[in-house]
PATOR-82422 format. One record per residue: x, y, z of N, C-alpha, C in turn; residue in one letter; residue number from 1. Coordinates in steps of 0.1 Angstrom, whole numbers, plus 5000, padded with zeros to 4 digits. Atoms other than C-alpha are relative to their C-alpha. Layout:
% residues N
+------+------+------+------+------+------+------+------+------+----+-----+
|  n_X |  n_Y |  n_Z | ca_X | ca_Y | ca_Z |  c_X |  c_Y |  c_Z | aa |   i |
+------+------+------+------+------+------+------+------+------+----+-----+
|    X |    Y |    Z |    X |    Y |    Z |    X |    Y |    Z |  a | NUM |
...
+------+------+------+------+------+------+------+------+------+----+-----+
***
This chain:
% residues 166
+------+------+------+------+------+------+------+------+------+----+-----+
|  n_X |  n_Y |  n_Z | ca_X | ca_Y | ca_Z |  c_X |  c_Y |  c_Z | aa |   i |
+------+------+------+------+------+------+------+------+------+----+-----+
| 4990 | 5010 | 4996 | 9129 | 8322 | 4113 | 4994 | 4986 | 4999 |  x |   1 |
| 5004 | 5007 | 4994 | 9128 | 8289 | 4108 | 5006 | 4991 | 5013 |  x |   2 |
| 4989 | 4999 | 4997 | 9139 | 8265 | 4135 | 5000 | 4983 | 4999 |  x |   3 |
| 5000 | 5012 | 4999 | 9144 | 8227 | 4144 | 5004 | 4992 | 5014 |  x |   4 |
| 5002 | 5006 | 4989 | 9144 | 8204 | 4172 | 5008 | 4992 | 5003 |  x |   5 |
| 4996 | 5018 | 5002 | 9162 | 8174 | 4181 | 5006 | 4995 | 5017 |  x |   6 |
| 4994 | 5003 | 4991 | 9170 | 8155 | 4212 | 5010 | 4984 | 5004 |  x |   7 |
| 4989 | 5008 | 5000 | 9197 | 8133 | 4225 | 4998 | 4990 | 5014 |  x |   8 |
| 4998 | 5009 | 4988 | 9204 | 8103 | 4249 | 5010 | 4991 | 4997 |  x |   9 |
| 4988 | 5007 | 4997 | 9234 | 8087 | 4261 | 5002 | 4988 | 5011 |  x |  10 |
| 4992 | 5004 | 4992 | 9247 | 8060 | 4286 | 5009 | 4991 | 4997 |  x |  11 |
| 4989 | 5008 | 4997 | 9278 | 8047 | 4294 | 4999 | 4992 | 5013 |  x |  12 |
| 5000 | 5010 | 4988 | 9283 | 8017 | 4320 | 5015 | 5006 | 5009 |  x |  13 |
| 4988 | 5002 | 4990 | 9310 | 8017 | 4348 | 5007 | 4991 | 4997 |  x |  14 |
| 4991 | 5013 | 4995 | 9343 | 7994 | 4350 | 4994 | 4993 | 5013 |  x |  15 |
| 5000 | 5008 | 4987 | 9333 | 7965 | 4375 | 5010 | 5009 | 5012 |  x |  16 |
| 4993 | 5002 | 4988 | 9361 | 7975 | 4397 | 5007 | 5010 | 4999 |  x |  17 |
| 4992 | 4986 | 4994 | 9375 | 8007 | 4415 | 5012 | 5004 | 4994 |  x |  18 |
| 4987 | 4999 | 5004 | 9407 | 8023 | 4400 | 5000 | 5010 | 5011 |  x |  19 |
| 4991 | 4989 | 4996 | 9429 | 8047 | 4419 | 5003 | 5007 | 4987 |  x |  20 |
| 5001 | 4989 | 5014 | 9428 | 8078 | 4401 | 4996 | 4999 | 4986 |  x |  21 |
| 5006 | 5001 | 5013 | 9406 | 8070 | 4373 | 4992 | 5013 | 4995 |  x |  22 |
| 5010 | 4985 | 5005 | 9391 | 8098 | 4353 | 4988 | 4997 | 4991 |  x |  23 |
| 5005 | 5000 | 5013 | 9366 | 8104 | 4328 | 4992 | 5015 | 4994 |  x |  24 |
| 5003 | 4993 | 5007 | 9356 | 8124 | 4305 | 4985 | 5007 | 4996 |  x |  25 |
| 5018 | 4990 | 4999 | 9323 | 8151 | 4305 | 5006 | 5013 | 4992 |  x |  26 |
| 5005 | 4985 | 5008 | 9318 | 8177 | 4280 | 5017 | 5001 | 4998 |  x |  27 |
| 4990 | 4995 | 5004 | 9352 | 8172 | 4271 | 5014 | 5002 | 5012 |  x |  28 |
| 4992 | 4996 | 4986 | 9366 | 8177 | 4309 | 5007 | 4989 | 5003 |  x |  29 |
| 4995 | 5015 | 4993 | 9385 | 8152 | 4327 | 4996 | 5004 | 5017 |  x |  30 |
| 5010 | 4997 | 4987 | 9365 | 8144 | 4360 | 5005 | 4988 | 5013 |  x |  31 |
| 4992 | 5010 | 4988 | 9387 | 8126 | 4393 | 4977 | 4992 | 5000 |  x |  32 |
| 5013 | 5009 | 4999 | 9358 | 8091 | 4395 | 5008 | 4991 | 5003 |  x |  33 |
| 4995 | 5009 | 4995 | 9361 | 8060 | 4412 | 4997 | 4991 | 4992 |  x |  34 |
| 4998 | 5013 | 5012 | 9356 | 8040 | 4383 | 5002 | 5008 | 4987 |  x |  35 |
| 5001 | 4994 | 5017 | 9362 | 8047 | 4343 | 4989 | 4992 | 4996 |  x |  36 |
| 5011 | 5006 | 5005 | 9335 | 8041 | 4318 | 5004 | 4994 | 4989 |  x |  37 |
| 5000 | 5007 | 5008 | 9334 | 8017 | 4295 | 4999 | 5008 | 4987 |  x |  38 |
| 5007 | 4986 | 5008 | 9333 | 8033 | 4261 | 5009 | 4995 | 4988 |  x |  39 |
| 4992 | 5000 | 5004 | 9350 | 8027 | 4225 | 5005 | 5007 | 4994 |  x |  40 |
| 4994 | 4988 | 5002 | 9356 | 8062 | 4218 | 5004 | 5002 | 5018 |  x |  41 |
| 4996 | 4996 | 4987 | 9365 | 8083 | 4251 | 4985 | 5000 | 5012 |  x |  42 |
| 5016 | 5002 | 4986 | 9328 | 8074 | 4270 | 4994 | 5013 | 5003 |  x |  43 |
| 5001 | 4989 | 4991 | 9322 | 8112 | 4272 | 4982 | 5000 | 4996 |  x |  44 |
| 5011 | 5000 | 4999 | 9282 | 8107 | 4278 | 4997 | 5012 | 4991 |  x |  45 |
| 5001 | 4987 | 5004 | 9274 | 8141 | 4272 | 5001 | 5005 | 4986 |  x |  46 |
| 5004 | 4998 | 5015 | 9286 | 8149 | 4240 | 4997 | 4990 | 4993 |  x |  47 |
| 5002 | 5015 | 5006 | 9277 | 8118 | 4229 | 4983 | 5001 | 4997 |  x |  48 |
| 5012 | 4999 | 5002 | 9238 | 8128 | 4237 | 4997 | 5016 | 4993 |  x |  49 |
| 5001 | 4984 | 5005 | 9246 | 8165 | 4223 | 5002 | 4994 | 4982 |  x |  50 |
| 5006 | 5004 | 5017 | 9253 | 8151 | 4186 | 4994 | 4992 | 4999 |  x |  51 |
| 5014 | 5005 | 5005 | 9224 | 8127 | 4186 | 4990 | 5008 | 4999 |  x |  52 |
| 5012 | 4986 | 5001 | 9202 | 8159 | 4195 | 5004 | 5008 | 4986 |  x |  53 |
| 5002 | 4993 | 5011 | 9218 | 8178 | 4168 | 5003 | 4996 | 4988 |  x |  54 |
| 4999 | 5002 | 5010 | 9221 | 8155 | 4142 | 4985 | 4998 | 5000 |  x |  55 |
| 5017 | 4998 | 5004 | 9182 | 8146 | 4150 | 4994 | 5010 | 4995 |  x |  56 |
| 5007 | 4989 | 5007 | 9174 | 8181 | 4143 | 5004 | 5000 | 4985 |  x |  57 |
| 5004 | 4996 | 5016 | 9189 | 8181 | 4111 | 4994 | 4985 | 4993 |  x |  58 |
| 4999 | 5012 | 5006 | 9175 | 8143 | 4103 | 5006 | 4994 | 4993 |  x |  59 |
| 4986 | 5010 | 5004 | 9208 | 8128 | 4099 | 5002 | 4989 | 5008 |  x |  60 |
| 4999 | 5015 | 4996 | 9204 | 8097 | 4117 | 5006 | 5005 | 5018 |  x |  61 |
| 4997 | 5000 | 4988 | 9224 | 8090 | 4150 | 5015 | 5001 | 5003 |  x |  62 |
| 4988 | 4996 | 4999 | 9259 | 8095 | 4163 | 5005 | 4984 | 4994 |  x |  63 |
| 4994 | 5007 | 5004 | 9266 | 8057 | 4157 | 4997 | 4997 | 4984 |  x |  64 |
| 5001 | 5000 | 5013 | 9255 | 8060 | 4122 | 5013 | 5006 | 4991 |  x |  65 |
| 4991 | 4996 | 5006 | 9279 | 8085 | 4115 | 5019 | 4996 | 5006 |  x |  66 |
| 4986 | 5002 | 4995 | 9307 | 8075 | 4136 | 5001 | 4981 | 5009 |  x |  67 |
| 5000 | 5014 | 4994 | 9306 | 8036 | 4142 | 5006 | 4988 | 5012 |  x |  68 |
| 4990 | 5001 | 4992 | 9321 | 8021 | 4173 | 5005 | 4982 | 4995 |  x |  69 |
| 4991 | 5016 | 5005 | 9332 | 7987 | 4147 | 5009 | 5008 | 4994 |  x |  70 |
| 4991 | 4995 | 5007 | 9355 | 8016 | 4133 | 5010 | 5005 | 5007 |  x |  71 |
| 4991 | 5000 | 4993 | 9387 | 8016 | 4145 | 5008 | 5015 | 5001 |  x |  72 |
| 4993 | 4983 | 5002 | 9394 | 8053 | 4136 | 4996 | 5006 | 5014 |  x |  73 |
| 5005 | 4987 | 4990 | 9372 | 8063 | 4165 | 5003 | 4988 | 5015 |  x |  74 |
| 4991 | 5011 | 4988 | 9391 | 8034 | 4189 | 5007 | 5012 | 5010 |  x |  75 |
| 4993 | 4991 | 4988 | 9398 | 8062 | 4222 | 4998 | 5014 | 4996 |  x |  76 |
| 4999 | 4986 | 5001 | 9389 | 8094 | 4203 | 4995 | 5007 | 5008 |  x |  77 |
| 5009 | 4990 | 4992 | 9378 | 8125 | 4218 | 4989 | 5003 | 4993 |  x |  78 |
| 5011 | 5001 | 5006 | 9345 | 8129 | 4215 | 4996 | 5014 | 4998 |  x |  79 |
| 4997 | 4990 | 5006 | 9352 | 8164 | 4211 | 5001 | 5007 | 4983 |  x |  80 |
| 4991 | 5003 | 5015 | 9366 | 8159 | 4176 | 4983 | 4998 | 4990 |  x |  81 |
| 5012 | 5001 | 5006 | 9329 | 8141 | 4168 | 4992 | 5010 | 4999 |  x |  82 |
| 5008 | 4989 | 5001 | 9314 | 8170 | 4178 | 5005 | 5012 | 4990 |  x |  83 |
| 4997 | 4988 | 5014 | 9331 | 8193 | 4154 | 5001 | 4998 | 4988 |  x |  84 |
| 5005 | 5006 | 5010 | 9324 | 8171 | 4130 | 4986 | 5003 | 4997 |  x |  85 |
| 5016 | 4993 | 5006 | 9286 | 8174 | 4132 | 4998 | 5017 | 5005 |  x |  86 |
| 4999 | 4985 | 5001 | 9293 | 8213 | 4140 | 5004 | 5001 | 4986 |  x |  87 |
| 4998 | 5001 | 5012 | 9303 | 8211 | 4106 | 4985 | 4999 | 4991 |  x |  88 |
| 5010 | 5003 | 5010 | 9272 | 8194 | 4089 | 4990 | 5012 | 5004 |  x |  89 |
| 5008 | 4988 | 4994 | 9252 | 8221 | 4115 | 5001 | 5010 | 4988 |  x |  90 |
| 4996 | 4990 | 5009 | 9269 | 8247 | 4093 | 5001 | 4998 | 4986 |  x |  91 |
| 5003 | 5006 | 5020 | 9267 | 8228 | 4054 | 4987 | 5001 | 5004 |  x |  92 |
| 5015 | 4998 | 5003 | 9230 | 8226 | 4061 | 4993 | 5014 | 5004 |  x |  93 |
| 5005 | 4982 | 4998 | 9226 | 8267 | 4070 | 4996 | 4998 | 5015 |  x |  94 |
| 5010 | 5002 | 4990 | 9214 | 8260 | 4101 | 5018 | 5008 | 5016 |  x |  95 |
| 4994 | 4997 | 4993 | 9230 | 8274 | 4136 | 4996 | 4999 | 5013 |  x |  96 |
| 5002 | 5004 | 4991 | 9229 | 8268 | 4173 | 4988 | 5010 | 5003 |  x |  97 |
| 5013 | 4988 | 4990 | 9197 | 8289 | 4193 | 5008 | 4994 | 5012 |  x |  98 |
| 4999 | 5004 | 4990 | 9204 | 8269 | 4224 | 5003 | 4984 | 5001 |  x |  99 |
| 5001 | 5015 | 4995 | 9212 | 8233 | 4240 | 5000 | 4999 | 5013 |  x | 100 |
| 5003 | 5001 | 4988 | 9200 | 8221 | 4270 | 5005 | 4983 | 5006 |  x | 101 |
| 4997 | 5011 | 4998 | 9218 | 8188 | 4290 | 5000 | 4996 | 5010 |  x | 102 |
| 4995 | 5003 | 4984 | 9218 | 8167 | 4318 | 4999 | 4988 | 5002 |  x | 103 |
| 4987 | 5016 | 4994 | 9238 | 8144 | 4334 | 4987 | 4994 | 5011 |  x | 104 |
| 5008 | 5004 | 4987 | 9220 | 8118 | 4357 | 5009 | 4991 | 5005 |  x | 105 |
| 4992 | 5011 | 4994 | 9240 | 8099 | 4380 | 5010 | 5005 | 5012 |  x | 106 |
| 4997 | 5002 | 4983 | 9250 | 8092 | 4420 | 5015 | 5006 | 5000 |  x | 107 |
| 4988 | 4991 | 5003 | 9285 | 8101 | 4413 | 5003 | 4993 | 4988 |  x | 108 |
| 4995 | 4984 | 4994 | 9308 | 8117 | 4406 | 4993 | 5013 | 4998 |  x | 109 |
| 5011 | 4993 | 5000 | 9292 | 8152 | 4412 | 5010 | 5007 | 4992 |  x | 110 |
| 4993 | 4995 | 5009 | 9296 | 8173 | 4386 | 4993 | 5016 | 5003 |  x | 111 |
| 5001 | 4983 | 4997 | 9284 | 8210 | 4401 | 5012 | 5002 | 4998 |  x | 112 |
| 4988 | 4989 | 4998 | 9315 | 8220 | 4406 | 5008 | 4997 | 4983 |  x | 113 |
| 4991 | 4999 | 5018 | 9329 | 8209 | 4369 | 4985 | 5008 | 4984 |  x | 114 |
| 5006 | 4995 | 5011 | 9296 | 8227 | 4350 | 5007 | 5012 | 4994 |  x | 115 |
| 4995 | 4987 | 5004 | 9315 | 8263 | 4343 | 5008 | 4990 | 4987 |  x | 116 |
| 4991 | 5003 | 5004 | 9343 | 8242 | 4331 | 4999 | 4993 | 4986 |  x | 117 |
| 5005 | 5006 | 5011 | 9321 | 8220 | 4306 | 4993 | 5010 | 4994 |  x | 118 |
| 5011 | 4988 | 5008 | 9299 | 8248 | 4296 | 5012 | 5003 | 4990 |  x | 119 |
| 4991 | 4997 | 5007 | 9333 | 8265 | 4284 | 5008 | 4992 | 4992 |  x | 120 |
| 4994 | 5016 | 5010 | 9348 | 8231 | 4268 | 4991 | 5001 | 4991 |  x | 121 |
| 5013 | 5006 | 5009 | 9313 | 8224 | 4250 | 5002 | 5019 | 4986 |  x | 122 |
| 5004 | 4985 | 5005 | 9309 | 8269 | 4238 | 5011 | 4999 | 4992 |  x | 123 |
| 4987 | 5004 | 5008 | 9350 | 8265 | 4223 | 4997 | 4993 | 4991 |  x | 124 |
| 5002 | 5010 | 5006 | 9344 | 8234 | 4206 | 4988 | 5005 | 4985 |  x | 125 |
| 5015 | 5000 | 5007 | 9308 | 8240 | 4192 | 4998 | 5018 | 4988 |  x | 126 |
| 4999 | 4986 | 5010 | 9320 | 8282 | 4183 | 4989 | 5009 | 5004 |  x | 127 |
| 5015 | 4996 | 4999 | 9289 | 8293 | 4199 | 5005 | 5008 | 5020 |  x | 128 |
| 4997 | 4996 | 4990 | 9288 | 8316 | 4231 | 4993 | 4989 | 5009 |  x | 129 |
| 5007 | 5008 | 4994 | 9283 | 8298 | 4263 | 4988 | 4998 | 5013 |  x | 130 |
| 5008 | 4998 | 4997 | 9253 | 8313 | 4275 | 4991 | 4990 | 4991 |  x | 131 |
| 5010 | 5006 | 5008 | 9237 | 8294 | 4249 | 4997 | 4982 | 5003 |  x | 132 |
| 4996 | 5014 | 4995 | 9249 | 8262 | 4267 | 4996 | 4996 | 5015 |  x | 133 |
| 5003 | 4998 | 4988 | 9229 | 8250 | 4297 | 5000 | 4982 | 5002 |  x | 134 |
| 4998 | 5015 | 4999 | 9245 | 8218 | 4314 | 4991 | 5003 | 5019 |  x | 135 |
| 5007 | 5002 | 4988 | 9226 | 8205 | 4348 | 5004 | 4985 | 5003 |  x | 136 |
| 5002 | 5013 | 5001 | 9228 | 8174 | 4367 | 4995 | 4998 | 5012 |  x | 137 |
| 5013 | 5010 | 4990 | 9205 | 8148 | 4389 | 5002 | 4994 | 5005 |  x | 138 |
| 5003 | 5012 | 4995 | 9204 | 8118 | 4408 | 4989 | 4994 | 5001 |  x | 139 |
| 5012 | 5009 | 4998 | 9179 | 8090 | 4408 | 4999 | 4997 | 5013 |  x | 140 |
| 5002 | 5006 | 4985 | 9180 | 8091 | 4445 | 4998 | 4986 | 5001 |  x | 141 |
| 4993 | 5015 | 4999 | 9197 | 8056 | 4443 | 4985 | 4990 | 4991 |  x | 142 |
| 5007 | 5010 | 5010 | 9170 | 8042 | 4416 | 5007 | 5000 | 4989 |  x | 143 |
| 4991 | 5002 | 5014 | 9177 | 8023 | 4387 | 5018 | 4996 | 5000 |  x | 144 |
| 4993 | 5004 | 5005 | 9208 | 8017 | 4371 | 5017 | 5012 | 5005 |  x | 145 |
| 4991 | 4990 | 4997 | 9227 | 8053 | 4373 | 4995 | 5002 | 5022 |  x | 146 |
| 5002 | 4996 | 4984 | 9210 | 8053 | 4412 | 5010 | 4987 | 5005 |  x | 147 |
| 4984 | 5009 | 4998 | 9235 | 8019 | 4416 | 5009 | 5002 | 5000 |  x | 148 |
| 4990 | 4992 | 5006 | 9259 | 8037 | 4401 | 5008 | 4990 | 4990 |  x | 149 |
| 4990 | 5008 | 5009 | 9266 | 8012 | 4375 | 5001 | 5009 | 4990 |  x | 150 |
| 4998 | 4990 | 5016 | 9267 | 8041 | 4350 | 4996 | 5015 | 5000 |  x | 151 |
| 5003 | 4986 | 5002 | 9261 | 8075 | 4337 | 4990 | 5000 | 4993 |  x | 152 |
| 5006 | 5003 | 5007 | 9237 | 8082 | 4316 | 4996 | 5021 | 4994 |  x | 153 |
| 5000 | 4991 | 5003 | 9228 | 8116 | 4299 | 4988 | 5005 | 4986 |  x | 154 |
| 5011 | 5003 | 5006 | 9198 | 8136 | 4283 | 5006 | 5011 | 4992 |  x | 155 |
| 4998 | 4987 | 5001 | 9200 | 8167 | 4257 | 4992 | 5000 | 4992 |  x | 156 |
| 5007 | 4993 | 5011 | 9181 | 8189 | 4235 | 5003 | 5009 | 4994 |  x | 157 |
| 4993 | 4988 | 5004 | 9192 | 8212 | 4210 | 4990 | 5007 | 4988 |  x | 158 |
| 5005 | 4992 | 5011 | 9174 | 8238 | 4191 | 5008 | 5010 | 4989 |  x | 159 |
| 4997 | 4998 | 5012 | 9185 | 8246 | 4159 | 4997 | 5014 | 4990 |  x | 160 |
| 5012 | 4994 | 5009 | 9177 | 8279 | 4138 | 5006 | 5011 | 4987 |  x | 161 |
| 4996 | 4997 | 5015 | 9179 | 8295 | 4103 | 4991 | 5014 | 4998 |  x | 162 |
| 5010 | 4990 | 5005 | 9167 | 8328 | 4092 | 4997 | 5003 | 4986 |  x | 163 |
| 5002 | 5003 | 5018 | 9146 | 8328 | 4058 | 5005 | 5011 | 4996 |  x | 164 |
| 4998 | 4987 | 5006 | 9156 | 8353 | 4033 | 4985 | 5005 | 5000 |  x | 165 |
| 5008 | 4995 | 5004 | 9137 | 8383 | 4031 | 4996 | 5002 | 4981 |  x | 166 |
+------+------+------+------+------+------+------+------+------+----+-----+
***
């Protein structure tokens, strides 16, 4: 077998100022938050750091290479949609998921209780069971940026793998 590596990083900032009922978007989910994130697609961190990991593994550049936020096509998309796009190139270059590994950092909102929900968003999407999908998340015990809670921010790794012909 061979296989390939690649890892990802994401953040989104916070709106300055509190909404009533504002949501946002993780692995595809919609998540009750006391702020929305800034974003010119749908802000969803997460997959956002899952196709920079798996376009790194196949050395295709970065998510804003392929999907530019001066392009008005991807003005509010779901960032769902990008991801089945590079699940696409995943599959033109022979290559197939082994595993991805992700995690959210940031004070709130808490996202235990929405991991099943993203696991199975992300496994749908991607075509891949979702054992193969392992989300987690942290706090900076109030350091930094996401310990302010001016943001999210999000890490991933995805291994990649191909088996040679005999």
């Amino acid at each position: 077998m061979q296989f390939r590596i690649g890892n990802g990083y994401d953040v989104h900032r916070f709106a300055d100022a509190e909404e009533s009922g504002a949501v946002i978007t993780i692995g595809g989910v919609a998540i009750a938050s006391k702020k929305r994130l800034l974003a010119h697609s749908d802000g969803d961190v997460l997959v956002h750091a899952l196709c920079d990991a798996l376009l790194g593994a196949l050395a295709l550049g970065d998510i804003g290479h392929h999907f530019p936020d001066t392009d008005p096509r991807y003005r509010g998309v779901s960032s769902l949609l990008l991801l089945q796009q590079v699940m696409m190139l995943v599959g033109e270059k022979a290559w197939e998921i082994a595993n991805v590994d992700l995690t959210l950092i940031a004070q709130e909102p808490r996202f235990a209780p929405h991991v099943l929900a993203i696991r199975n968003s992300l496994a749908t999407t991607m075509k891949i069971a979702a054992d193969r999908i392992s989300v987690k998340a942290t706090t900076t015990e109030g350091l930094g940026f996401t310990g302010r809670k001016e943001g999210i921010a999000c890490q991933a790794v995805a291994l990649l793998q191909r088996q040679v012909p005999a």
